[in-house]
C-alpha positions, 0 to 999 in steps of 0.5 A: 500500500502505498505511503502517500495514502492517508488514515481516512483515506486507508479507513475508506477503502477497506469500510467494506465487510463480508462474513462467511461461515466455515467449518472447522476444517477450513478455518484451521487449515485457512489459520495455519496457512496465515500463520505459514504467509506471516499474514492475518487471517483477514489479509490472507482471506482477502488476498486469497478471495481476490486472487481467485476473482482475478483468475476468475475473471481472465478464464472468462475474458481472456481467450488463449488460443493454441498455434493452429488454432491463431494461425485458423483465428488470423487467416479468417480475420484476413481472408475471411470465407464467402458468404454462403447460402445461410449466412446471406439468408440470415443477413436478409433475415436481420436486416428486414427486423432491422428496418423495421423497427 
């Protein structure tokens, strides 16, 4: 956390609660895993939970393509396919919703 930040500023941020229930289990494993990171049990939730959101989030916006499969991705972006009978039906198709509306 940076330095320039001060005390309202550090108490805004973090004003913010969210409670969940475990079982024993979980909070002795997330208590010792805390105390293994030097951290307290909150800042190793916190940090774990968002990290997770993180990971989260780039599975679902981020598309990771294999080399056949950009080379395939590039060369239709490049030289895309003629139109075929479908596609120029369903062109048609949208295009009276389009104009009607």
């Amino acid at each position: 956390m940076p330095a320039a930040l001060n005390k309202e500023q550090k108490r805004i941020r973090k004003s913010t609660r969210v409670e969940a229930r475990l079982n024993p289990e979980q909070k002795r494993r997330i208590e010792h895993a805390a105390g293994l990171k030097g951290t307290s049990i909150s800042e190793f939730i916190v940090s774990s939970a968002d990290d997770a959101a993180v990971r989260a989030i780039e599975q679902h916006e981020v598309w990771a393509l294999t080399g056949k499969d950009r080379e395939a991705f590039v060369k239709a972006l490049v030289r895309p396919p003629a139109p075929n009978r479908r596609l120029r039906t369903a062109l048609r198709r949208y295009n009276g919703l389009v104009s009607k509306t």
